[in-house]
C-alpha positions, -999 to +999 in steps of 0.1 A: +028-390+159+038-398+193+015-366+205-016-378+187-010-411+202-003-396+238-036-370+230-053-402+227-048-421+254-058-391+274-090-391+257-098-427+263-085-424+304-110-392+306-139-406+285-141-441+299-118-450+329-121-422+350-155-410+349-178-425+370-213-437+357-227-412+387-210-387+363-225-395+331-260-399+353-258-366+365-250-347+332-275-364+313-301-354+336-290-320+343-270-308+312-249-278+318-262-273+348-239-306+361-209-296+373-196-327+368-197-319+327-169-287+337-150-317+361-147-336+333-140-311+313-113-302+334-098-334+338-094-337+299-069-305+305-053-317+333-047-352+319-040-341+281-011-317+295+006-338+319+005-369+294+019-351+266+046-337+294+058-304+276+050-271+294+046-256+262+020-275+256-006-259+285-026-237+264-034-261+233-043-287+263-070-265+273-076-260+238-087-291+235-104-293+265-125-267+256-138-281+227-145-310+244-167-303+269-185-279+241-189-313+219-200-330+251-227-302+257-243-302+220-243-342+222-260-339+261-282-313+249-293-327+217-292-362+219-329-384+232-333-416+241-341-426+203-304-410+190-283-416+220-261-439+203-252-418+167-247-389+193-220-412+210-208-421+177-205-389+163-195-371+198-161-394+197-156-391+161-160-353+165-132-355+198-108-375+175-107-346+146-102-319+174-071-342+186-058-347+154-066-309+147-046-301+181-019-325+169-014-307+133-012-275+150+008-281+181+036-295+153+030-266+128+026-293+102-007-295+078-026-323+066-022-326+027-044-351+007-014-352-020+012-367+002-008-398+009+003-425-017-017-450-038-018-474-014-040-455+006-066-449-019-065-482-035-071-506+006-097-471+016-114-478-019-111-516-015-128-511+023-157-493+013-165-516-017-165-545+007-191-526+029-226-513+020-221-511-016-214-549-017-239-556+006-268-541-019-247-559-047-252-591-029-290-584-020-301-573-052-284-609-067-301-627-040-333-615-038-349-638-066-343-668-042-357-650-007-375-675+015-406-664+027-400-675+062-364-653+060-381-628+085-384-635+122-390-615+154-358-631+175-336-618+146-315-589+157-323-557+133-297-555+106-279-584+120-270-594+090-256-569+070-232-561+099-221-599+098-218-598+061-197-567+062-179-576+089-170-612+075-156-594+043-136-573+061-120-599+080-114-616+046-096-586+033-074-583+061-065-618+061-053-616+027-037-579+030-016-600+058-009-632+042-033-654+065-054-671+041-056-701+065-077-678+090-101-671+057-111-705+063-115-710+101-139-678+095-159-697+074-155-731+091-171-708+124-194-690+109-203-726+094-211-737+130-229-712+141-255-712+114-257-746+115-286-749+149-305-725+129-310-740+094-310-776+115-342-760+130-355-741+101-361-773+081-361-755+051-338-764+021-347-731+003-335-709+035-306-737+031-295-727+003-303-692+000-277-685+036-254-707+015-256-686-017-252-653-001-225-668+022-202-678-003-209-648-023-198-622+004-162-644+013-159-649-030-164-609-033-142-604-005-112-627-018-112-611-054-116-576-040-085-589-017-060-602-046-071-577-069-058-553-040-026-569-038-023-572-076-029-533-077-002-527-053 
């Protein structure tokens, strides 16, 4: 464990604190042709060996540092304007399997699905119901009631959903950890915030219909929540 976690704060020193924005400038524009992409590349090796401090470890640091300049190169290469940030997303999710891949190989262990326990797959079950799939659930319940004037121009895109899921997931972890005084200053803040905008809208319908959906999403959450606990 204590190499993943040593792996990754190599990554996040490489990827964020010590390169420069004239870095990230350069090799956007020129691709491989920066040389700053095989810098960097070489300053993942250099920093994932000497963090993880075992001589042994030399050739799975450059291991790793290969890959990651390889990811780095299909993400500059790929990516546009349009999909720069899922290439960001998936570029660092793609970096975290080939340090957890480095980790499982550099201890000769394996990953097994089997030796997680039912805990696991009863909160990662519980965490994906809360997200999208409730979020449909609660749109589909809600949409009878939509206000026409719902829709506006200064509302961020998707805004939200991500609030909604977010919200839920806060929830969840309050319970999983025994706050359920925190479940209600989330609401009591969320309660504030949305207050200048339905004081403006002066519309009872829009009103009621934030109102519904609110105390649908923390409802869903909290049952989700004990029925978690119950489970386990």
């Amino acid at each position: 464990m204590i190499i993943f976690v040593k792996l990754l704060l190599a990554h996040l020193l490489g990827d964020f604190l010590l390169q420069p924005t004239s870095w990230v400038k350069d090799k956007e524009r020129r691709k491989q042709k920066s040389i700053y992409l095989y810098l960097h590349t070489f300053l993942h090796f250099i920093l994932a060996w000497l963090i993880v401090g075992k001589q042994d470890f030399g050739w799975y640091a450059l291991a790793l540092a290969i890959s990651h300049g390889f990811i780095d190169f299909l993400k500059l290469y790929f990516q546009t304007s349009k999909t720069k940030r899922n290439w960001f997303t998936a570029d660092q999710i793609l970096h975290l399997l080939m340090i957890v891949a480095i980790t499982l190989l550099y201890n000769k262990s394996s990953f097994e699905f089997s030796a997680l326990g039912n805990q696991f797959w009863v909160i990662t079950t519980a965490i994906i119901l809360l997200t999208r799939p409730t979020s449909i659930f609660i749109k589909n319940i809600i949409s009878i009631w939509t206000p026409e004037n719902t829709s506006t121009n200064e509302s961020l895109q998707n805004a939200g959903n991500y609030i909604g899921i977010l919200e839920r997931l806060f929830v969840f972890c309050f319970i999983m950890t025994g706050h359920f005084e925190a479940i209600g200053f989330l609401l009591a803040a969320k309660s504030i915030f949305r207050f200048g905008d339905l004081k403006e809208a002066k519309d009872r319908k829009l009103t009621e219909y934030v109102l519904i959906g609110t105390l649908l999403s923390f409802g869903i959450a909290l049952l989700i929540g004990l029925l978690v606990q119950i489970a386990l």
